[in-house]
C-alpha positions in Angstrom: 109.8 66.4 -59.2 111.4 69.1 -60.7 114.3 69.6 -63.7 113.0 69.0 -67.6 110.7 68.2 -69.4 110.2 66.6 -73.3 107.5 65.3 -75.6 108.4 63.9 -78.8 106.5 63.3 -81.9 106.0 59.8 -83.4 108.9 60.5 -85.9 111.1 60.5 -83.1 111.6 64.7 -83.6 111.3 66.9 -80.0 107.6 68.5 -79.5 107.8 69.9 -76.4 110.7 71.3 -74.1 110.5 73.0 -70.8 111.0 72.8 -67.1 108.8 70.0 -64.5 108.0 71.9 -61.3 106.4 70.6 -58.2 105.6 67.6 -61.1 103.5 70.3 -63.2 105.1 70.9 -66.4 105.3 73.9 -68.2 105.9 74.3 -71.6 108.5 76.8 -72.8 109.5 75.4 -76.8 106.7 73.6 -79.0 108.1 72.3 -82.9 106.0 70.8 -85.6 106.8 67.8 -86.5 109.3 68.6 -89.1 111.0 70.2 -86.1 110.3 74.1 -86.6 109.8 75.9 -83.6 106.4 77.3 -83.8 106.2 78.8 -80.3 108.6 80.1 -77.6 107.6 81.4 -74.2 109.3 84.4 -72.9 110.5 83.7 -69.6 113.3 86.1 -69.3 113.7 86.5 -65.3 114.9 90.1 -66.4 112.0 91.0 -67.9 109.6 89.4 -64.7 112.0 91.1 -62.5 111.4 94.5 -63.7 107.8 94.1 -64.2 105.5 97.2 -62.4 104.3 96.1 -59.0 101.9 98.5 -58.5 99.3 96.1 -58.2 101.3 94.1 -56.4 101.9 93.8 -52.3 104.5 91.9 -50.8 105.6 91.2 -47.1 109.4 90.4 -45.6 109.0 87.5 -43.7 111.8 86.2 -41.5 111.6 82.4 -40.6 113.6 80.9 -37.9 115.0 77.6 -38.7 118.6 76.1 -38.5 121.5 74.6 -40.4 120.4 71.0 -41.7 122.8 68.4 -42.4 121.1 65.6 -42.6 123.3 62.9 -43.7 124.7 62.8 -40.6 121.7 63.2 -38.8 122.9 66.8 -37.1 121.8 70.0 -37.0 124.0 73.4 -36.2 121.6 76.1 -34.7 121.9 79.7 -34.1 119.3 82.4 -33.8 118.7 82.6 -37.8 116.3 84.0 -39.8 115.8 83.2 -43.3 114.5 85.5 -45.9 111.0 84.5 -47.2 109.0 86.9 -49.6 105.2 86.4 -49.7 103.0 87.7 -52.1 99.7 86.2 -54.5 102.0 84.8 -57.0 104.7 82.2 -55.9 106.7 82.4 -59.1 107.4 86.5 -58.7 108.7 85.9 -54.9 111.6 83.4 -56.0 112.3 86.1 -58.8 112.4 88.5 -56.1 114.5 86.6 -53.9 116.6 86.1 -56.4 117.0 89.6 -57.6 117.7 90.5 -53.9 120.7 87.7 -54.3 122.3 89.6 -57.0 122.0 93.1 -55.5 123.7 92.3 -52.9 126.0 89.5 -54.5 125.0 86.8 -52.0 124.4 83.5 -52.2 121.7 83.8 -48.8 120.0 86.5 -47.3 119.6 85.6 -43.8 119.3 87.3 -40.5 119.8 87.1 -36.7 118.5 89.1 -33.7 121.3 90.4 -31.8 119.7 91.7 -27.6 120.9 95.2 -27.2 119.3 97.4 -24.3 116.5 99.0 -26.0 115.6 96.0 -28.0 116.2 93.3 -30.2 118.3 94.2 -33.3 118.0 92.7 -36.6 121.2 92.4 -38.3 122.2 90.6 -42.0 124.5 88.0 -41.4 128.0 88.0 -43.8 130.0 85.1 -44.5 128.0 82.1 -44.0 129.4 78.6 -44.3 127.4 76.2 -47.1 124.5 74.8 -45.9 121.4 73.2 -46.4 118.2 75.6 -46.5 115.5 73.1 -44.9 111.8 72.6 -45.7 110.5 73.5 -42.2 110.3 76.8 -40.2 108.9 78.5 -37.9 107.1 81.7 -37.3 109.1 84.7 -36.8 109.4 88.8 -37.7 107.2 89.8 -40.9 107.8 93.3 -42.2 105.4 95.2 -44.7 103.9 95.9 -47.0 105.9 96.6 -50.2 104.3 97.9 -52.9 107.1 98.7 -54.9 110.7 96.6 -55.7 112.4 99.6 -54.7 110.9 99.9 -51.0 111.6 96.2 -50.4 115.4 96.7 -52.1 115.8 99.6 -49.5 114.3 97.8 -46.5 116.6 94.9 -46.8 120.0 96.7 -48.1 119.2 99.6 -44.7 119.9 96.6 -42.8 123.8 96.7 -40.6 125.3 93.4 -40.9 127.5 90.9 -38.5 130.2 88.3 -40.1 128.8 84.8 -39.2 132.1 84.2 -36.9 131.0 87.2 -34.7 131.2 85.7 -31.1 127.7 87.7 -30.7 125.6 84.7 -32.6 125.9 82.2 -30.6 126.0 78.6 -32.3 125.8 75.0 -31.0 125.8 71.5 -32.3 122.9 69.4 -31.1 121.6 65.9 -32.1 117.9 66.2 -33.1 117.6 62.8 -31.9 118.7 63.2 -28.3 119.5 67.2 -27.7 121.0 65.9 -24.1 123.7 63.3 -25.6 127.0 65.0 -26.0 128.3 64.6 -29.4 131.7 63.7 -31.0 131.5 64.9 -34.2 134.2 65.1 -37.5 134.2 69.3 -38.2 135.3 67.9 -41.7 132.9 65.4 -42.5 130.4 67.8 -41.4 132.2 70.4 -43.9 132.3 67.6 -46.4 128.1 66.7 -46.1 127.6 70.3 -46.5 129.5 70.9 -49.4 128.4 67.5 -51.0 124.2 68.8 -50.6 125.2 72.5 -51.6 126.7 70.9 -54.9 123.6 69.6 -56.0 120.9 72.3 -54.5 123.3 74.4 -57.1 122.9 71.9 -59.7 119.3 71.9 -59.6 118.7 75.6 -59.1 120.8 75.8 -62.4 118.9 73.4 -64.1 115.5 75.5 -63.8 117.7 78.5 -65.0 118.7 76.5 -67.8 122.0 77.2 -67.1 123.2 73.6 -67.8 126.6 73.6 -68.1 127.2 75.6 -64.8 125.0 73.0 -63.3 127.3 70.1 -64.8 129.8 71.1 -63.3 128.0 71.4 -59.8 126.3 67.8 -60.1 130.0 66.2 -60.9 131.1 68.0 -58.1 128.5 66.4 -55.7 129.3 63.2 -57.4 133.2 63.4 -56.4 132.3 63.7 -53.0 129.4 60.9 -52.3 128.2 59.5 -55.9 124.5 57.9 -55.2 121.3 57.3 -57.2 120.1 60.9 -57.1 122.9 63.1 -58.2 123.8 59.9 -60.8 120.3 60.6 -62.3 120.5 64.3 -62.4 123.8 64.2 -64.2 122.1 62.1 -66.6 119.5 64.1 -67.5 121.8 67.0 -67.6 124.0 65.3 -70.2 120.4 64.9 -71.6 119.6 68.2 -72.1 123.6 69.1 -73.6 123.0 66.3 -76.2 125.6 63.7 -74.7 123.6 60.8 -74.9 126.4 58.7 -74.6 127.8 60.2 -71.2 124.1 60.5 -69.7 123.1 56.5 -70.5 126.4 55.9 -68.2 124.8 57.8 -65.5 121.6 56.4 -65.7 123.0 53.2 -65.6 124.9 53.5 -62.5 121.7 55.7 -61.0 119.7 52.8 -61.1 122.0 50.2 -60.5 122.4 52.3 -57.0 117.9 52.1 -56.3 116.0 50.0 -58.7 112.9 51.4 -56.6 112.8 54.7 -58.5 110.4 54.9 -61.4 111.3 57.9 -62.4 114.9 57.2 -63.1 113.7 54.2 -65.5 111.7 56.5 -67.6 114.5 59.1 -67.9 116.7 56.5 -68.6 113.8 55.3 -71.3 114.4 58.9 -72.8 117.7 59.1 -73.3 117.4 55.5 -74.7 115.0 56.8 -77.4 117.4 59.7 -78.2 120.1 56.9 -79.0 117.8 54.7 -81.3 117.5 51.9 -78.8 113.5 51.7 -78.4 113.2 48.2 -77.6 115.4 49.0 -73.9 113.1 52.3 -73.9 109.9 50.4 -73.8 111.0 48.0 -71.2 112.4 51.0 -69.0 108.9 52.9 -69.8 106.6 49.9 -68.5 109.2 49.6 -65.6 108.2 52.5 -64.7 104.4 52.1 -65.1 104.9 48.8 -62.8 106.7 50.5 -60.1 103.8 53.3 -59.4 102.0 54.2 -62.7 104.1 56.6 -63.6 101.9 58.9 -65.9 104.8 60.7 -68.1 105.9 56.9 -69.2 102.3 55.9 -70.3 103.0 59.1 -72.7 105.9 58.4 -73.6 105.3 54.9 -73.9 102.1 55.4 -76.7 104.2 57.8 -78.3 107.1 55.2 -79.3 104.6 52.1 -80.2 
């Protein structure tokens, strides 16, 4: 689980704000119960980002994996590789990444190995359609170490580059179920479940930025294409965090009128509920929640309101 996270004190004010990740919270805002704030975390990416990494070693690793779309059960393949950054602290290689992103203005750093007669070359590939980055990989290329963010900057930016259309990377369509059955496939609903999963990995990215009115406007996106329980619920909690209670009960609602099986959409639903005065529907969408798998944030929340 990952996106926001609240406590509140028994008066109803906000104790607590900051960001679930991997279902660990972290706390970036603490008020008193009269609603000063009595402690702020910096978490400026700018300032992480130019921390000295001296002490620090980090390794390129390319990962070969493919294009996902799995709503229509599909994958598109070439020869990619994926830019991973590993190092002793997780949360300073998705700063990294992301400072690599901006340097070169990019929404992916990935890479292919192009044969050429004394080798194989690796080359950054320009121009990528959306896609899906998956969960799975395999092992490929690992470059290192980097001991400073200027080496690793000059290691990746040295790199020549080949558009994506380049009739060198060779691409295929295959059916993960049966790689031998020849497949008859829509280019534009394929274009169309790309676009609909890139609209809310966007969303959700710019959620843990706190950027919440970009990611607004990604998640409504997503929902104009293929509205289901998932993006419903985000949107909800979006509207959440942007203080339109009002707009983020509606999506709530039709969240779980899509999948009654979620227990976390009934206890963010039971938040915004709170937030609009209506405890008595909180506490029945907070022990909802506990009946569906004991889901520990609505116990809290739950002693908190009674």
């Amino acid at each position: 689980m990952n996106g926001p996270y609240y406590e509140w004190c028994k008066n109803g004010k906000l104790k607590t704000e900051g960001i679930y990740n991997d279902k660990v919270p972290t706390v970036l805002k603490e008020w008193d119960e009269n609603g000063v704030l009595i402690n702020e975390i910096d978490n400026s990416e700018e300032k992480k980002t130019n921390q000295n990494f001296n002490n620090e070693e980090f390794y390129v690793v390319m990962m070969h994996t493919e294009f996902m779309y799995e709503s229509y059960n599909t994958d598109w393949s070439f020869d990619e590789l994926i830019l991973k950054i590993e190092s002793n602290k997780p949360e300073v290689s998705k700063l990294l990444i992301k400072h690599i992103k901006e340097k070169l203005n990019c929404e992916y750093v990935v890479f292919t190995q192009i044969k050429q007669d004394d080798g194989d070359e690796l080359l950054r590939v320009l121009d990528l359609p959306k896609w899906i980055e998956p969960n799975e990989y395999m092992d490929g290329p690992r470059f290192g170490p980097f001991k400073t963010l200027k080496g690793l900057e000059d290691f990746i930016l040295s790199k020549k580059t080949i558009e994506f259309n380049d009739e060198k990377i060779e691409k295929h369509f295959c059916d993960p179920l049966d790689e031998e059955e020849e497949l008859d496939i829509d280019e534009n609903e394929i274009m169309k479940a790309m676009e609909f999963h890139f609209c809310m990995l966007k969303a959700w990215d710019k959620m843990e930025e706190g950027n919440y009115s970009g990611a607004l406007v990604d998640i409504l996106a997503s929902i104009n294409l293929k509205s289901n329980s998932t993006n419903n619920d985000t949107a909800a909690m979006i509207y959440f965090y942007l203080e339109n209670f009002k707009k983020a009960l509606e999506h709530s609602n039709e969240s779980i009128k899509m999948d009654e099986t979620i227990s976390e959409n009934f206890y963010n639903r039971a938040q915004i509920l709170v937030k609009l005065g209506k405890t008595g529907k909180a506490i029945k969408d907070l022990k909802k929640a506990i009946d569906l798998d004991s889901f520990e944030d609505a116990k809290k929340l739950l002693e908190q309101i009674t």
